[in-house]
Backbone as numpy.savetxt, mean C-alpha at the origin, in Angstrom:
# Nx Ny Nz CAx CAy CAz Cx Cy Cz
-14.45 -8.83 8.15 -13.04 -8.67 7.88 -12.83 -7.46 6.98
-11.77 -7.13 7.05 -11.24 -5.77 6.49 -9.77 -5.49 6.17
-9.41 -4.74 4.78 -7.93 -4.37 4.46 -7.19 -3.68 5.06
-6.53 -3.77 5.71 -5.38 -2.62 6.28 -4.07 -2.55 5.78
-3.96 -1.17 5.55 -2.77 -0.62 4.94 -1.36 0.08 5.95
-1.92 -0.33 7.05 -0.85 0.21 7.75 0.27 -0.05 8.06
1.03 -0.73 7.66 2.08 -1.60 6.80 2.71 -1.07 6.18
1.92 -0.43 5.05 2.90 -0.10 4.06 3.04 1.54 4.55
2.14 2.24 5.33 2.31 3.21 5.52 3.78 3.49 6.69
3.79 2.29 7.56 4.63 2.48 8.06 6.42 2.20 7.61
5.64 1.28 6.95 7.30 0.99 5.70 7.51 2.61 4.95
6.51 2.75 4.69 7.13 4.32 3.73 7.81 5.38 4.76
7.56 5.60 5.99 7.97 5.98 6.84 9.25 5.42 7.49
9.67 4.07 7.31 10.86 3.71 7.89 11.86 3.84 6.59
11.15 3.78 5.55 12.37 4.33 4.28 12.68 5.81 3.75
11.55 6.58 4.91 11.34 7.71 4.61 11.32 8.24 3.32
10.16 7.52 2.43 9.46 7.53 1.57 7.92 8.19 1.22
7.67 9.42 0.64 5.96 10.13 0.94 5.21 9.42 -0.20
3.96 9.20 0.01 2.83 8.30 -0.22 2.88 8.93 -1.79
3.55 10.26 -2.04 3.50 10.34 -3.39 4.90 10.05 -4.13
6.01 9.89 -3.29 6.90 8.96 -4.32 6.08 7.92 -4.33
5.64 6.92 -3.49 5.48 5.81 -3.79 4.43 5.48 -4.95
3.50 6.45 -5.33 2.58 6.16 -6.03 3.61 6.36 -7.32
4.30 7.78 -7.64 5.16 7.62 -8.84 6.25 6.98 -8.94
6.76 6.15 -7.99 7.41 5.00 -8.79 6.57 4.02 -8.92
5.73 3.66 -8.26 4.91 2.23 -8.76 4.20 2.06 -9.30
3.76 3.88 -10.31 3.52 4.05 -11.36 1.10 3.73 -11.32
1.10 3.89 -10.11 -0.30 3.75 -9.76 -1.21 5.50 -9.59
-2.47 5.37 -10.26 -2.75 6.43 -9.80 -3.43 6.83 -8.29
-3.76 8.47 -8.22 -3.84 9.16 -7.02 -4.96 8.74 -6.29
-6.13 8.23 -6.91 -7.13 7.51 -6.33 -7.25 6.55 -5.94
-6.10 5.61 -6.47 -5.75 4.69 -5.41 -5.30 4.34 -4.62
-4.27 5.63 -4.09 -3.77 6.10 -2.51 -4.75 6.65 -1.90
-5.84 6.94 -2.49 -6.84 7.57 -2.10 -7.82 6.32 -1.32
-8.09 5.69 -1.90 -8.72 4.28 -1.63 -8.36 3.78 -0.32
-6.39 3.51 -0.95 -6.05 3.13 0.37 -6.22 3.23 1.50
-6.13 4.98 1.49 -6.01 5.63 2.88 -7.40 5.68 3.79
-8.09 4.90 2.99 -9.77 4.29 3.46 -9.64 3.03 3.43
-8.72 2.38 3.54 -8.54 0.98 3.92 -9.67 0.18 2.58
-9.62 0.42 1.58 -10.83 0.60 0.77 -10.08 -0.84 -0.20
-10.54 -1.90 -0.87 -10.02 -2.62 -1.57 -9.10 -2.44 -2.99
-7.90 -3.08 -3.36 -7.59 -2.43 -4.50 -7.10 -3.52 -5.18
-6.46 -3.34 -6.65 -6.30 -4.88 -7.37 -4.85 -5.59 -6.54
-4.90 -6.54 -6.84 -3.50 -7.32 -7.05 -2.42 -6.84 -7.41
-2.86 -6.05 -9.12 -1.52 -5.87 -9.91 -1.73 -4.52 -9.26
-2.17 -4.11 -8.69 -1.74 -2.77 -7.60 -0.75 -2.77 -6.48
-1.28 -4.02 -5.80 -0.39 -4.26 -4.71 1.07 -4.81 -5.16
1.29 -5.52 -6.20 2.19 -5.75 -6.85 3.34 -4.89 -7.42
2.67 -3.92 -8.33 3.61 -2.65 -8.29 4.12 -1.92 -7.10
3.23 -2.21 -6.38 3.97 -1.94 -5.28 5.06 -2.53 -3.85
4.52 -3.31 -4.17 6.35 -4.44 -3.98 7.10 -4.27 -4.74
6.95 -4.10 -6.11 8.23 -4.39 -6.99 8.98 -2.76 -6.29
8.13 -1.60 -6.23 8.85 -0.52 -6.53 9.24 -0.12 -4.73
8.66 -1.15 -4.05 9.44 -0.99 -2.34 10.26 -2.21 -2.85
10.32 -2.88 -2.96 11.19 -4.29 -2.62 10.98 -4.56 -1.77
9.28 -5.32 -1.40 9.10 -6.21 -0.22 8.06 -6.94 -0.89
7.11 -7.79 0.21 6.39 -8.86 -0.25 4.93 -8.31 0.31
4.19 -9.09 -0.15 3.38 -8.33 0.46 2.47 -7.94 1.66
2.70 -8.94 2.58 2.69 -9.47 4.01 3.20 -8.15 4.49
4.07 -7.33 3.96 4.62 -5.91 4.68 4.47 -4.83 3.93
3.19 -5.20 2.95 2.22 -3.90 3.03 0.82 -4.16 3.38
0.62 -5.48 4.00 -1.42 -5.28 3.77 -1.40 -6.41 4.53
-2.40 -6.37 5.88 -3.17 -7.09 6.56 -4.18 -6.93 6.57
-4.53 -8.49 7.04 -6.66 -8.57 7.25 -6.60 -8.14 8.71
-7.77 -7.80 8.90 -8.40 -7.27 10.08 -9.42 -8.03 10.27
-9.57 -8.93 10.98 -10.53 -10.10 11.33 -11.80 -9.64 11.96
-11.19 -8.88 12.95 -12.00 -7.90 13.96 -13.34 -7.26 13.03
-12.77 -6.64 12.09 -14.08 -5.44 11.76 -14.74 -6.59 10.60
């Protein structure tokens, strides 16, 4: 199993939002968009700031991938 971020990538795109507002409002650093974008694991209170600063949950930024 495996993290996928493609979710939130596509939410930033339907709010037409770039991966670097989102990191400076949700106040996270660059290595952990970095991470992301490697489907790479990250904390909780990561994913968290980042709901608060989209206003969603988190089901619509991050799925498992059962497959890999």
């Amino acid at each position: 199993m495996s993290v996928s971020y493609k979710r939130l990538w596509k939410l930033l795109i339907d709010k037409e939002i770039s991966k670097s507002e989102m990191r400076t409002s949700a106040g996270i650093a660059a290595s952990t968009v970095s991470r992301m974008n490697k489907n790479e694991y990250i904390s909780l209170e990561v994913l968290e700031k980042i709901c608060i600063a989209l206003d969603c949950d988190f089901g619509d930024i991050i799925e498992i991938d059962k497959n890999e």
